[in-house]
N, C-alpha and C positions, 0 to 999 in steps of 0.2 A: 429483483432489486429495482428499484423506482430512484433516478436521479438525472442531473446533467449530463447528457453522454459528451460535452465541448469538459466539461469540467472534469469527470472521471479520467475522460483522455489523457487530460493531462497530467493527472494523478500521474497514469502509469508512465507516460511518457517522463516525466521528472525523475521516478526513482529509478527507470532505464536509464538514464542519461549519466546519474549519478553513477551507477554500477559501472557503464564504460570507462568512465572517466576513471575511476581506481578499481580497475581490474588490471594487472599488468598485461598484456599479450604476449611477451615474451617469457609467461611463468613455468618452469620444468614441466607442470603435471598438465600443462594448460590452463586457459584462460575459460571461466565456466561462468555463468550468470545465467539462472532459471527463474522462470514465473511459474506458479500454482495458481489455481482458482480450484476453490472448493465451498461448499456450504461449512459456516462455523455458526459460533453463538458471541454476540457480545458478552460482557462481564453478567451483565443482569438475565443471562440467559435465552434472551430475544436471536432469533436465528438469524444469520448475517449472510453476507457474502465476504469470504478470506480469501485473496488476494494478497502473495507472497511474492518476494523478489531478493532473492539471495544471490549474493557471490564470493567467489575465494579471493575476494581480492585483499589489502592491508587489514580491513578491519576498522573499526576506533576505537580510539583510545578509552580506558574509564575514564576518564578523567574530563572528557568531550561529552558522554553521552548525552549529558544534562542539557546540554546547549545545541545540541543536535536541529531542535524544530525551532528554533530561535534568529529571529531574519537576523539579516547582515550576518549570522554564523558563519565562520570558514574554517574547519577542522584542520585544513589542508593548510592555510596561509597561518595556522600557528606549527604547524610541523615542519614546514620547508619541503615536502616530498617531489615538488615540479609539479602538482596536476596542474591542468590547464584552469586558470582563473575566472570566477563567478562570481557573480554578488550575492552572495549566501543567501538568496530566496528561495531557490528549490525546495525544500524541504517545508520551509514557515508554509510554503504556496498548499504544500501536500498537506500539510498539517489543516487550517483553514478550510480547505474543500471538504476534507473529510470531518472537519466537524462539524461545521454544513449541512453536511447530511446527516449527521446522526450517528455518525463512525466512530474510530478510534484507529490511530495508527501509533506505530509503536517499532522500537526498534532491538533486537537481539546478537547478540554473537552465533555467526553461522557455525554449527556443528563443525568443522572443516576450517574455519577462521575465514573471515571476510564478514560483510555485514548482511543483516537478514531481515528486511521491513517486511513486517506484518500490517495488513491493511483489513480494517472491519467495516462493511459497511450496512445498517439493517436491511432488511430484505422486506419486500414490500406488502403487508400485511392481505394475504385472500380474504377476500370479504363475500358474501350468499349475494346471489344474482336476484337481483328484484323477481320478484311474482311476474312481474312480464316477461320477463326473457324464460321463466321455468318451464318446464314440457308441462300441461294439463296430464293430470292422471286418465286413464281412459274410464269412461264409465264403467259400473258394475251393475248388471241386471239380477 
């Protein structure tokens, strides 16, 4: 994967942040939030890097999803739940970066309930090493 590693950062540092924030700590089964890295494919089949970040925490609503990456968004200050208060860019921020590069990010219902960003971003095309850099064949007598 070929990008901003200040920018990537923040990628992931955003949708950690978000997860702390609506994961409860005091939830019976505990309080879980995981990241993946894995090789995927964008839609058009180009191989990516997948970059997951799931937790069981509330979830959102349908009714939000649409407005998810949308700045000044706040899921939270239309529900009343207490999370601590932001100016809805985390997300537009992630959104942005990743298209940027060339990504796609996207948002699911975690199997288990709580929310599950999926993050694509292409992978940096290998390209044939110049004739210089290649080993000479050895001669053949």
């Amino acid at each position: 994967m070929r990008g901003n590693p200040v920018l990537l950062r923040e990628v992931i540092a955003n949708l950690l942040d978000n997860a702390l924030k609506y994961v409860p700590l005091a939830r019976p089964n505990g309080a879980r939030i995981t990241v993946n890295v894995a090789r995927g494919a964008l839609e058009d089949g180009q191989p990516a890097a997948e970059i997951v970040v799931e937790d069981n925490g509330p979830g959102v609503p349908a009714s939000q999803q649409a407005d998810l990456f949308k700045r000044f968004f706040r899921g939270d200050a239309q529900s009343g739940n207490g999370v601590e208060t932001g100016a809805g860019l985390g997300l537009a921020i992630v959104h942005d970066i990743i298209a940027m590069h060339g990504g796609t990010v996207s948002y699911e219902d975690a199997s288990e309930g709580g929310s599950r960003f999926v993050v694509r971003v292409p992978l940096a095309k290998r390209t044939e090493k110049p004739a210089s850099e290649t080993p000479a064949a050895a001669p053949t007598h």
